[in-house]
N, CA, C and O atoms as CSV, one atom per row, in Angstrom:
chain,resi,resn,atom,element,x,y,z
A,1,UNK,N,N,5.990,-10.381,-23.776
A,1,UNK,CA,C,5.697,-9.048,-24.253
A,1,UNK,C,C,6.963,-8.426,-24.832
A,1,UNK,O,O,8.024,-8.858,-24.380
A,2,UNK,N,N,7.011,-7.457,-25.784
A,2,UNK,CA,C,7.739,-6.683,-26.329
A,2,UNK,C,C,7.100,-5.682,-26.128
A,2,UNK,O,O,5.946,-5.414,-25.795
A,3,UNK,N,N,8.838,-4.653,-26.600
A,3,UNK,CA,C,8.806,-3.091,-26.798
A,3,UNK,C,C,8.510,-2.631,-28.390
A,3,UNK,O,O,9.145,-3.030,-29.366
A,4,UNK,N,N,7.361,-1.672,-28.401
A,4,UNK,CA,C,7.414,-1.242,-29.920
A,4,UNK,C,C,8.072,0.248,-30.242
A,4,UNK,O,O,7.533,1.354,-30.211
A,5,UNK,N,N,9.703,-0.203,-30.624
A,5,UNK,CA,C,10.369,0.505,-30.531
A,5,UNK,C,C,10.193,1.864,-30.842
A,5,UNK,O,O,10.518,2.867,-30.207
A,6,UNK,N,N,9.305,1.657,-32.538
A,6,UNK,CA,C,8.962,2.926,-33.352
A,6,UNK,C,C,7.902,3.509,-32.424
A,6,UNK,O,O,7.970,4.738,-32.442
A,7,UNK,N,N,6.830,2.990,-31.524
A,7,UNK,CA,C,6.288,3.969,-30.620
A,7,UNK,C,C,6.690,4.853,-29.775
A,7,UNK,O,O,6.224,5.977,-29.588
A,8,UNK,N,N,8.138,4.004,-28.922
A,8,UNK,CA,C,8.954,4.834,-28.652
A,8,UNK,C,C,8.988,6.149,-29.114
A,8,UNK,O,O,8.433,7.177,-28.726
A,9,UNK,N,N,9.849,5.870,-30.134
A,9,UNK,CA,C,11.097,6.921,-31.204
A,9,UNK,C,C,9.426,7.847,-31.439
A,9,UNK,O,O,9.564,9.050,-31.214
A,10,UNK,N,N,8.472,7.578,-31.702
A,10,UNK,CA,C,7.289,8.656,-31.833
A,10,UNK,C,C,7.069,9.470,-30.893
A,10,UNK,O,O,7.137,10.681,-31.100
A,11,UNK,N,N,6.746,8.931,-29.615
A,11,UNK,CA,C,6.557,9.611,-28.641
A,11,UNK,C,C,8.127,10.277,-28.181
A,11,UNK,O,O,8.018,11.265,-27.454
A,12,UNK,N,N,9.092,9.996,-28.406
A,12,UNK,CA,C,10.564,10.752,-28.030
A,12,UNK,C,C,10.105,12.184,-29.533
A,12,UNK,O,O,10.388,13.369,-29.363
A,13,UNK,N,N,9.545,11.767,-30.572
A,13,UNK,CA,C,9.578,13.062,-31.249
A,13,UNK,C,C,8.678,14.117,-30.426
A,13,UNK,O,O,8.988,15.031,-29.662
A,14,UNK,N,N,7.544,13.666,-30.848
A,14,UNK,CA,C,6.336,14.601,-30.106
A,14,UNK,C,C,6.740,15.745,-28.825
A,14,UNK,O,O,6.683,16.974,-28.778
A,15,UNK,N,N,7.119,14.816,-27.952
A,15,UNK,CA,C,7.804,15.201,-26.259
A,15,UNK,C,C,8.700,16.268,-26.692
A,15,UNK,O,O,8.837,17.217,-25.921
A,16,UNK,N,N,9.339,16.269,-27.808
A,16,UNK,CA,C,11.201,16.534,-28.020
A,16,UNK,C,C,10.945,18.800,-27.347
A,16,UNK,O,O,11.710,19.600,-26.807
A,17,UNK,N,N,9.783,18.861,-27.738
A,17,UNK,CA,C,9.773,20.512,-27.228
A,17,UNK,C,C,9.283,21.055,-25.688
A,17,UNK,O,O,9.399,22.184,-25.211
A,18,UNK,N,N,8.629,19.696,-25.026
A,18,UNK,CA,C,8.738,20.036,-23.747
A,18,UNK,C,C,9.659,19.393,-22.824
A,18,UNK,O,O,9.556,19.546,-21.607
A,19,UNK,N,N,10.817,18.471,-23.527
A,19,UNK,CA,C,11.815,18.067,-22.727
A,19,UNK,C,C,12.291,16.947,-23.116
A,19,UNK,O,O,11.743,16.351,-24.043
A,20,UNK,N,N,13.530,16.378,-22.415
A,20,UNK,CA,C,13.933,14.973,-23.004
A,20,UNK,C,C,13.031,13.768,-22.713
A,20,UNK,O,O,12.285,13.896,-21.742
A,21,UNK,N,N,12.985,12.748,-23.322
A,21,UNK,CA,C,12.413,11.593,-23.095
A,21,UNK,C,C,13.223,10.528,-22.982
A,21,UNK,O,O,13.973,10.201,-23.902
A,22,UNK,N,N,13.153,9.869,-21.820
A,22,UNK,CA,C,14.289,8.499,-21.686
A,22,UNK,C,C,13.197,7.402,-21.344
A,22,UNK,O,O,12.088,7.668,-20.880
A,23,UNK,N,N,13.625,6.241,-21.613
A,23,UNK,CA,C,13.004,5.120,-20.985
A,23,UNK,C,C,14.178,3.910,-20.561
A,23,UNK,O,O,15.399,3.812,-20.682
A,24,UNK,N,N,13.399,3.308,-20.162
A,24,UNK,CA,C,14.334,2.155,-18.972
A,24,UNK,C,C,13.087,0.810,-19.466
A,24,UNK,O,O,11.865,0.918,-19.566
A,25,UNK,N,N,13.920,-0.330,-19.684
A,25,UNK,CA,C,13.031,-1.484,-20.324
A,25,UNK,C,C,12.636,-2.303,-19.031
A,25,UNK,O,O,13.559,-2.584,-18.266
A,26,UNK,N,N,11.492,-2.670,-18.746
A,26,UNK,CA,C,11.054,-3.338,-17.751
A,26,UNK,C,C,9.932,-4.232,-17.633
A,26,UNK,O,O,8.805,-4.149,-18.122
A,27,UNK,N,N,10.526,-5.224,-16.786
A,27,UNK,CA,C,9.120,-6.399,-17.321
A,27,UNK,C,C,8.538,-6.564,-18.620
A,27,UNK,O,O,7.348,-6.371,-18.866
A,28,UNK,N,N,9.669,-7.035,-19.689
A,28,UNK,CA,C,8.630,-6.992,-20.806
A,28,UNK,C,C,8.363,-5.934,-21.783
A,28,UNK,O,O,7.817,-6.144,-22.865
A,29,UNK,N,N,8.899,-4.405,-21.230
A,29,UNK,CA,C,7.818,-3.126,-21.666
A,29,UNK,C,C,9.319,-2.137,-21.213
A,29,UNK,O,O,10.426,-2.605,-20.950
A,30,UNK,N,N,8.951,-0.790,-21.230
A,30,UNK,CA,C,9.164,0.395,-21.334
A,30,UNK,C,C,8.944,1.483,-20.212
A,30,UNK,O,O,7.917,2.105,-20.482
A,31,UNK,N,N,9.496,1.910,-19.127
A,31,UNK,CA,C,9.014,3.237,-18.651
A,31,UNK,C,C,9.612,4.036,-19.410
A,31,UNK,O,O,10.765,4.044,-19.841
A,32,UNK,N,N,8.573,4.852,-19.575
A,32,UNK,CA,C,8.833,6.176,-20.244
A,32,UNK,C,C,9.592,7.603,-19.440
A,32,UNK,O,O,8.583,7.725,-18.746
A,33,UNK,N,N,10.263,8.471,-19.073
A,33,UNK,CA,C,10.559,9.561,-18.204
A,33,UNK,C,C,10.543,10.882,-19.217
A,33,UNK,O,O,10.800,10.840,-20.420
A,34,UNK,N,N,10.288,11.716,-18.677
A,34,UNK,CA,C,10.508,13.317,-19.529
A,34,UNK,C,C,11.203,14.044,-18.057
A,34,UNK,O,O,10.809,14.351,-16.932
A,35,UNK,N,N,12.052,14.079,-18.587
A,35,UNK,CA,C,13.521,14.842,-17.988
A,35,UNK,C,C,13.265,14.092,-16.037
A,35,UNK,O,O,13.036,14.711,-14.998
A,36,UNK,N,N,13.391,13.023,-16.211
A,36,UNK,CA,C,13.554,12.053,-15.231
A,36,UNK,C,C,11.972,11.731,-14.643
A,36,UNK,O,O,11.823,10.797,-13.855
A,37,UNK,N,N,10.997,12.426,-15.005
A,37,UNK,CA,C,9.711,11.965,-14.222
A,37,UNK,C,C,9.136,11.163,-15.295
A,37,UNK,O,O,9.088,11.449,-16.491
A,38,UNK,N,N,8.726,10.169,-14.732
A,38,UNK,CA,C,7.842,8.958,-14.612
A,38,UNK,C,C,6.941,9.459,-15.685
A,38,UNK,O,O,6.726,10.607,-15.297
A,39,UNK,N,N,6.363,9.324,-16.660
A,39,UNK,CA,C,4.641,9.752,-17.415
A,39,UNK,C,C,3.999,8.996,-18.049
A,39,UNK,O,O,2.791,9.014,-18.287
A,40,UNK,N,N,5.151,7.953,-18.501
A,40,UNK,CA,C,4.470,6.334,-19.171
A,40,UNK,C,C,4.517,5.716,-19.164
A,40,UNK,O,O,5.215,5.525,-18.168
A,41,UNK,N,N,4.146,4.138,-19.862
A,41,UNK,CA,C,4.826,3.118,-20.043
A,41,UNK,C,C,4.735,2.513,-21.656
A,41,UNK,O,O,3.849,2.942,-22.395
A,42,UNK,N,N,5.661,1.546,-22.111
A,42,UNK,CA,C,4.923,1.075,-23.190
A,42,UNK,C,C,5.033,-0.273,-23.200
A,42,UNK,O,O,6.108,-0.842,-23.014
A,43,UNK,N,N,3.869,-0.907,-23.430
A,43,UNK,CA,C,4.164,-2.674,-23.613
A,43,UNK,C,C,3.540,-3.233,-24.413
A,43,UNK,O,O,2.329,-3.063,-24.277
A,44,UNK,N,N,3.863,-3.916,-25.304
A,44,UNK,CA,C,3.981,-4.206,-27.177
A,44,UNK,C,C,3.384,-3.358,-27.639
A,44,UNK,O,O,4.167,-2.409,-27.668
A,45,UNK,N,N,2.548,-3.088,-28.002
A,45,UNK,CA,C,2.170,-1.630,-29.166
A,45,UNK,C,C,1.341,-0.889,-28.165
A,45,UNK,O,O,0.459,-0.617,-28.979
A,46,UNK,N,N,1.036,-0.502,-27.381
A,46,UNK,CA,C,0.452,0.284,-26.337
A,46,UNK,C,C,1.030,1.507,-25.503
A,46,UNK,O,O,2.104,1.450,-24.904
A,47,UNK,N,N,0.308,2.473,-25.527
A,47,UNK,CA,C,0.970,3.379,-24.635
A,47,UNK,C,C,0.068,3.643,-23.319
A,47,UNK,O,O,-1.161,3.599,-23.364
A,48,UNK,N,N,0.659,3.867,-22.373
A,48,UNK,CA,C,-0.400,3.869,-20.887
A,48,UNK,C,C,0.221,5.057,-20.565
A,48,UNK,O,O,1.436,5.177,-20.718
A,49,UNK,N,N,-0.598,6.115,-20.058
A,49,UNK,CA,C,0.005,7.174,-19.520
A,49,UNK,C,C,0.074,7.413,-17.732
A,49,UNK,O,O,-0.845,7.045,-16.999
A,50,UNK,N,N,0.683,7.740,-17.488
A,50,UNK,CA,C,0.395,7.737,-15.519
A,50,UNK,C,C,-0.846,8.704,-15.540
A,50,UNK,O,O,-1.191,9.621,-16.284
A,51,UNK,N,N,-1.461,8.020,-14.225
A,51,UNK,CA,C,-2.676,8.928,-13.877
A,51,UNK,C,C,-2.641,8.658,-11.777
A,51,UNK,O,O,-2.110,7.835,-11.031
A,52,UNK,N,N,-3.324,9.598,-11.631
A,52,UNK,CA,C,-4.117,9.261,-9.831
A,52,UNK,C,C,-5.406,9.725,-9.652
A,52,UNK,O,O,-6.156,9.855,-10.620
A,53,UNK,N,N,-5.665,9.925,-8.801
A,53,UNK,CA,C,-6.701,10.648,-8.455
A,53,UNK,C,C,-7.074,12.120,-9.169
A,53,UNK,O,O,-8.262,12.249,-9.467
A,54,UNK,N,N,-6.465,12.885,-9.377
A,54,UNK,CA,C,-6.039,14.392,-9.611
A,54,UNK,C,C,-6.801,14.121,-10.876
A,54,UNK,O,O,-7.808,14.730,-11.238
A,55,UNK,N,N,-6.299,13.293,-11.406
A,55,UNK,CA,C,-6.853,13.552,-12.838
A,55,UNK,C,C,-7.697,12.129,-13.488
A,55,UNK,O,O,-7.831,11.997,-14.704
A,56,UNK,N,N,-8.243,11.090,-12.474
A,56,UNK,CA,C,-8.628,10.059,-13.119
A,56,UNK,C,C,-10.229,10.574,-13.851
A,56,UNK,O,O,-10.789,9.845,-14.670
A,57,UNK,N,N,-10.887,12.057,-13.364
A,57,UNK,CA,C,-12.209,12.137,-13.721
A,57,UNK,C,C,-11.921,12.300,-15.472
A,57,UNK,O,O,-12.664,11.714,-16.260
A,58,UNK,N,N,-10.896,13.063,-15.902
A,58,UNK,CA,C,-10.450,13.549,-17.020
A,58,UNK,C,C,-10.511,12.043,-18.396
A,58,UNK,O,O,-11.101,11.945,-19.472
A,59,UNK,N,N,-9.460,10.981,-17.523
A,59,UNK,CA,C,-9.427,10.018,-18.386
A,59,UNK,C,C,-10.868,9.107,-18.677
A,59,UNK,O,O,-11.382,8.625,-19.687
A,60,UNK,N,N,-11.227,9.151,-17.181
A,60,UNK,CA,C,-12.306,8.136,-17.658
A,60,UNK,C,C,-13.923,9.256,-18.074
A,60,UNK,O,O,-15.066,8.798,-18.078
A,61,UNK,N,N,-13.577,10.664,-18.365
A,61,UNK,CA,C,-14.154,11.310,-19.519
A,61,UNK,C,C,-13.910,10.917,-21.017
A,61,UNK,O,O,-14.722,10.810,-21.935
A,62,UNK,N,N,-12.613,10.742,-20.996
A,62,UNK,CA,C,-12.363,10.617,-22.513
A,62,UNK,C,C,-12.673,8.530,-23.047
A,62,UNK,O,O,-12.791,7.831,-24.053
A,63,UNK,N,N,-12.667,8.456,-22.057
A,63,UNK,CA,C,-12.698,6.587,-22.368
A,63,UNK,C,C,-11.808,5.790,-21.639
A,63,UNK,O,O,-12.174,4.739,-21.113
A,64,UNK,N,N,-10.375,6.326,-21.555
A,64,UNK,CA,C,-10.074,5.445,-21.244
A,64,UNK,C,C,-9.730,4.669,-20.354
A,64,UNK,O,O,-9.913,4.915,-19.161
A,65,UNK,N,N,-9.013,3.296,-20.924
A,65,UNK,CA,C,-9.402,2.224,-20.040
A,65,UNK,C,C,-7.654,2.186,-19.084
A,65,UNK,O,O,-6.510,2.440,-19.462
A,66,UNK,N,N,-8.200,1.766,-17.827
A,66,UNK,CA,C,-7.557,1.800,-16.892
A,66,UNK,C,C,-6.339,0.462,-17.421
A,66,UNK,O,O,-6.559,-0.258,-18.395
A,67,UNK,N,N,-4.947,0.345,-16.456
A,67,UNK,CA,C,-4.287,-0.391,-16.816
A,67,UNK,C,C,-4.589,-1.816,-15.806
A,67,UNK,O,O,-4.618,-1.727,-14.579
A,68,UNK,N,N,-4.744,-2.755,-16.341
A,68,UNK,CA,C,-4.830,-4.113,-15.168
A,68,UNK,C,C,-4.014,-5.057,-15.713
A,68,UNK,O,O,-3.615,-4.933,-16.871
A,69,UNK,N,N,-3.700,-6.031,-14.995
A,69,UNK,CA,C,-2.688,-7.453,-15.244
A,69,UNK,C,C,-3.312,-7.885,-14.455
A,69,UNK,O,O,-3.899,-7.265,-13.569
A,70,UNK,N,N,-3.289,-9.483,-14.712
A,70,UNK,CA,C,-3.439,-10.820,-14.105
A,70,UNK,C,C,-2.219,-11.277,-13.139
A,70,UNK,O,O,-1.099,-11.274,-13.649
A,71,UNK,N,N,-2.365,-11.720,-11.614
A,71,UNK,CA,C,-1.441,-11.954,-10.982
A,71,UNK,C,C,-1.721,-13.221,-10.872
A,71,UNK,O,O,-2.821,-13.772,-10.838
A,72,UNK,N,N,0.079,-13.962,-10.780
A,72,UNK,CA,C,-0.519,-15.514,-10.412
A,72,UNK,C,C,-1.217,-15.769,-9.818
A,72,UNK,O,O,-2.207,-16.228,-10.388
A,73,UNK,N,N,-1.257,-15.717,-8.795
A,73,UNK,CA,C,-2.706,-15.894,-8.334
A,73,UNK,C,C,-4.217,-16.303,-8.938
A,73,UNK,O,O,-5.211,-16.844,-8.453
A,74,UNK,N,N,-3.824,-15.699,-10.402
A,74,UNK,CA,C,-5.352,-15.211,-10.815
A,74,UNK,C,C,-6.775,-14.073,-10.461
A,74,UNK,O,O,-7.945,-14.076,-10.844
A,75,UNK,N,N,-5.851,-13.013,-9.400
A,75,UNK,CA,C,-6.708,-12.162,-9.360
A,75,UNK,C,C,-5.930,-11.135,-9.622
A,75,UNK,O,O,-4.746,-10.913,-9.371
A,76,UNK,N,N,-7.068,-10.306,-10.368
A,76,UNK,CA,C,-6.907,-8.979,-11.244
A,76,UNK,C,C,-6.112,-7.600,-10.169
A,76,UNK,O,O,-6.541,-7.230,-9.076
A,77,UNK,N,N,-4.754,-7.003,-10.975
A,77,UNK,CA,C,-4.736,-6.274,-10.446
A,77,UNK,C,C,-5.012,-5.156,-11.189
A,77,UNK,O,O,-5.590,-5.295,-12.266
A,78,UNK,N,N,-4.544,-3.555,-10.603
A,78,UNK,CA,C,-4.686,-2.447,-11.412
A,78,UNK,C,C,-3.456,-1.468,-10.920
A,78,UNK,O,O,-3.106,-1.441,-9.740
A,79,UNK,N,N,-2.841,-0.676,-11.933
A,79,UNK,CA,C,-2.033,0.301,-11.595
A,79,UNK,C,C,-2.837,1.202,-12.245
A,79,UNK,O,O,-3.881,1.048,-12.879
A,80,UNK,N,N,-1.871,2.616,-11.861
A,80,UNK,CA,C,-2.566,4.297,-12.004
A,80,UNK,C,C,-1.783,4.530,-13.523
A,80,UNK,O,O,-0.689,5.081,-13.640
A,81,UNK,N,N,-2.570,4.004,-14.602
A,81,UNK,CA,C,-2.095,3.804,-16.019
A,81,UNK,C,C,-3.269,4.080,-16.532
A,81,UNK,O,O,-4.299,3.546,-16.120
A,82,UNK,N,N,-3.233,5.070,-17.626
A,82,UNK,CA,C,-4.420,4.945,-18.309
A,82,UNK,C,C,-4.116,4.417,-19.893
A,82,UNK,O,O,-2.947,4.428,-20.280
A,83,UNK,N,N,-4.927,4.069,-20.574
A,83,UNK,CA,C,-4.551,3.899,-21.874
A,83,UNK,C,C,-5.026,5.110,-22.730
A,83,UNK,O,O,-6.095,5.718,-22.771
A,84,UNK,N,N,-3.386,5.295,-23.660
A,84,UNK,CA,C,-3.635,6.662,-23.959
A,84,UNK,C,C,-4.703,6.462,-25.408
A,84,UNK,O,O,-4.843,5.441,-26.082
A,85,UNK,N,N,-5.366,7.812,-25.589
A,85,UNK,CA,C,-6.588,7.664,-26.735
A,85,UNK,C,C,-5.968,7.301,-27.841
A,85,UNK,O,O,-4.748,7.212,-27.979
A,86,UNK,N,N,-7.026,7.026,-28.872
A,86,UNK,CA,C,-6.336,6.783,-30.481
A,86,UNK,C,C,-5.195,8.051,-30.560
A,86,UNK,O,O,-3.995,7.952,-30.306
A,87,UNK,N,N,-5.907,9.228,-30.973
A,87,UNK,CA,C,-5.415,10.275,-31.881
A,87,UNK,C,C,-4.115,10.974,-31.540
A,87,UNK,O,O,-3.598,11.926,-32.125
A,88,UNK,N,N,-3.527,10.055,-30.069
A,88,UNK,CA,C,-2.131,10.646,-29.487
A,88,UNK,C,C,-0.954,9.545,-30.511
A,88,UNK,O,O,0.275,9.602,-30.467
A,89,UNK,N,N,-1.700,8.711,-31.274
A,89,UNK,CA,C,-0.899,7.311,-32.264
A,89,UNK,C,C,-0.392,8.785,-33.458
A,89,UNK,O,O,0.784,8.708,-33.813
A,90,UNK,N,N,-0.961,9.665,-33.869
A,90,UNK,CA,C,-0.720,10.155,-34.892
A,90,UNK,C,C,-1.183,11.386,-35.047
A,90,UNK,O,O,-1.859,11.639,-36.044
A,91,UNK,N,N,-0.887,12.441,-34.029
A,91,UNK,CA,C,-1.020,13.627,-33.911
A,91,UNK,C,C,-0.295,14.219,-32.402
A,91,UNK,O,O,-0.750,14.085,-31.266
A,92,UNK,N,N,0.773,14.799,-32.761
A,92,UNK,CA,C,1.743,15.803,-31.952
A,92,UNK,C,C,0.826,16.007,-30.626
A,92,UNK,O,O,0.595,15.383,-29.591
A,93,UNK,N,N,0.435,17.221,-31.232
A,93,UNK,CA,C,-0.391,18.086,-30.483
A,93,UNK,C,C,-1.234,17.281,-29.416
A,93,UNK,O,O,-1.122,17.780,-28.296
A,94,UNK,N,N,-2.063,16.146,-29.470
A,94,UNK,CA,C,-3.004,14.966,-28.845
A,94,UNK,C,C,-2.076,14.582,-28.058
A,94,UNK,O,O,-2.330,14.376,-26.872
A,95,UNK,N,N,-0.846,14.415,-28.561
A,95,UNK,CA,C,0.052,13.296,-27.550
A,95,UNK,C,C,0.617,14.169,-26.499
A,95,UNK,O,O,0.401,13.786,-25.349
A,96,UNK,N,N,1.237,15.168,-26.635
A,96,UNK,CA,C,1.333,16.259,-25.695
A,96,UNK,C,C,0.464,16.695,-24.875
A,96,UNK,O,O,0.779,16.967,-23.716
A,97,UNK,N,N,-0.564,16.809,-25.259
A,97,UNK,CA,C,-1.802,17.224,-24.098
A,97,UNK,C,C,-2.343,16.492,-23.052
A,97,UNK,O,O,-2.931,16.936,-22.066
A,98,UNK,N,N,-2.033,14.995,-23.423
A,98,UNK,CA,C,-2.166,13.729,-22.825
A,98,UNK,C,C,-1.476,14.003,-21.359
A,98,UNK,O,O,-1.807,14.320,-20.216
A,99,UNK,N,N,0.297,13.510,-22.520
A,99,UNK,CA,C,1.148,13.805,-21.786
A,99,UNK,C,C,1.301,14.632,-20.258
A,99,UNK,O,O,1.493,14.436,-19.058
A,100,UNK,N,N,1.115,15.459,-21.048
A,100,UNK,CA,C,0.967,16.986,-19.663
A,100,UNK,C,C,0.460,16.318,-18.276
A,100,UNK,O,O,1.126,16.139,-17.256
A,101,UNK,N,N,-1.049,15.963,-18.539
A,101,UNK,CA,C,-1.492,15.502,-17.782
A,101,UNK,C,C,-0.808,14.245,-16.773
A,101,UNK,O,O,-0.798,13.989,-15.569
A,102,UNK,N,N,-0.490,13.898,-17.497
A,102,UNK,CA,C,0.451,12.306,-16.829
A,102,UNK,C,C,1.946,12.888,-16.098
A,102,UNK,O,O,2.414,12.530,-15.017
A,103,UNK,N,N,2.406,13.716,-16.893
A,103,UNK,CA,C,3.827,14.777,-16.245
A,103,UNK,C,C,3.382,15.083,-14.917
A,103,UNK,O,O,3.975,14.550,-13.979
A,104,UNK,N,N,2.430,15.860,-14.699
A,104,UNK,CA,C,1.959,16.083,-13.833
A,104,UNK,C,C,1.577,14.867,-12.774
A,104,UNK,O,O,2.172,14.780,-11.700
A,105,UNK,N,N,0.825,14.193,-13.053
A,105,UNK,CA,C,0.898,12.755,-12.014
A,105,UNK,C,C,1.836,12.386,-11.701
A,105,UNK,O,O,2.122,12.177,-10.522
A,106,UNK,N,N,2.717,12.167,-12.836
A,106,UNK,CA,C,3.734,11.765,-11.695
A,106,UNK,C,C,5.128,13.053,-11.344
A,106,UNK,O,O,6.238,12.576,-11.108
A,107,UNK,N,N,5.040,13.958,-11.338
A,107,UNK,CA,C,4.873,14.888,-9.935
A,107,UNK,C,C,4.473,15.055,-9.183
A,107,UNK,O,O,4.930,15.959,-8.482
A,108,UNK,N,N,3.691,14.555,-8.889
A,108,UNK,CA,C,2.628,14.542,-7.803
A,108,UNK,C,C,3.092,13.513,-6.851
A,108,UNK,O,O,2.715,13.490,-5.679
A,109,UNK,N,N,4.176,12.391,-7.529
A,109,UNK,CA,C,3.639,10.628,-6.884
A,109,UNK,C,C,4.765,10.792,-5.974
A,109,UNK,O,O,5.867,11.318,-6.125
A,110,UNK,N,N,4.308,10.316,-5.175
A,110,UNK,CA,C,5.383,10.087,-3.907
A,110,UNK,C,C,6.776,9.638,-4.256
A,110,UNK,O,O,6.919,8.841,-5.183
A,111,UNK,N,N,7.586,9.989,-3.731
A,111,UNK,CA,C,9.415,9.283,-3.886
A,111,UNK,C,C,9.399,8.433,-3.724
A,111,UNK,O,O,9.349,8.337,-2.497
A,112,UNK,N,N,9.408,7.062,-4.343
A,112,UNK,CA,C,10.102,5.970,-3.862
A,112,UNK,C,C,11.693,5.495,-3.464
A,112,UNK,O,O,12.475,4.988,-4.268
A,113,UNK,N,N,11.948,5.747,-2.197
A,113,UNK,CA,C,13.390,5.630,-1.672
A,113,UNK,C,C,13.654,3.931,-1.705
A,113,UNK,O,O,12.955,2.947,-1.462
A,114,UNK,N,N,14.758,4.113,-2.051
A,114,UNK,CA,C,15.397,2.857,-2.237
A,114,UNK,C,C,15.591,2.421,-0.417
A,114,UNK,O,O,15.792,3.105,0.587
A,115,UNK,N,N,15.390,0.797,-0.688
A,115,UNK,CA,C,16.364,0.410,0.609
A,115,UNK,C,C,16.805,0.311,1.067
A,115,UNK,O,O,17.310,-0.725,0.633
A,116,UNK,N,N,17.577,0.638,2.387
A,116,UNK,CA,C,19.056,0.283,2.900
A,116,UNK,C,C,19.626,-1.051,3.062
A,116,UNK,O,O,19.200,-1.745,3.985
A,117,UNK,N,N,20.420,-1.446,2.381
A,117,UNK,CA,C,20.855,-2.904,2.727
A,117,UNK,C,C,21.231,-3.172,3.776
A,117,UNK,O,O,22.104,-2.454,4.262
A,118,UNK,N,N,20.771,-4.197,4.458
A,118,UNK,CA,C,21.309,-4.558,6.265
A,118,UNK,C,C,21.933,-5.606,5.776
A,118,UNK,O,O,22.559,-6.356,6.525
């Protein structure tokens, strides 16, 4: 998998009035942050936005489809990712409203504390 950089650099425009946008490259892909919280990911031309409970009635109103991968194993997993709609590819305003929603999730998401090394 690859990063599609220019999706990036799109979504860093859009974001640019409710805050900074950083990402960190991972597995393949992209987390996304707006002023350090968690709200996306990207992996090759795709954008997934964070979701939980709070707001999964919202996404799977609008369509979309949840995030899953294949584990060696061969059984399906799922994270709290939604795939974001067409019209956030090429309209400000869409991608922000998304957004929001996902800002919010992950405010919501628990701290993950690092380990103590023994």
């Amino acid at each position: 998998m690859s990063v599609d950089s220019g999706l990036i650099d799109w979504v860093e425009e859009a974001m640019a009035p409710l805050g900074q946008v950083s990402f960190r490259r991972m597995m393949g892909g992209a987390t996304l942050y707006l002023d350090g919280i968690v709200f996306a990911i990207v992996l090759d031309d795709a954008l997934w936005f964070k979701s939980d409970v709070a707001a999964d009635a919202l996404w799977d109103a609008a369509g979309c489809a949840r995030f899953t991968y294949e584990r060696k194993d061969g059984t399906t997993a799922t994270m709290n990712y939604r795939h974001a709609p067409d019209d956030v590819l090429d309209d400000a305003d869409a991608l922000r409203q998304w957004a929001a929603l996902a800002v919010e999730a992950g405010r919501r998401a628990p701290v993950k504390r690092k380990r103590a090394k023994g």
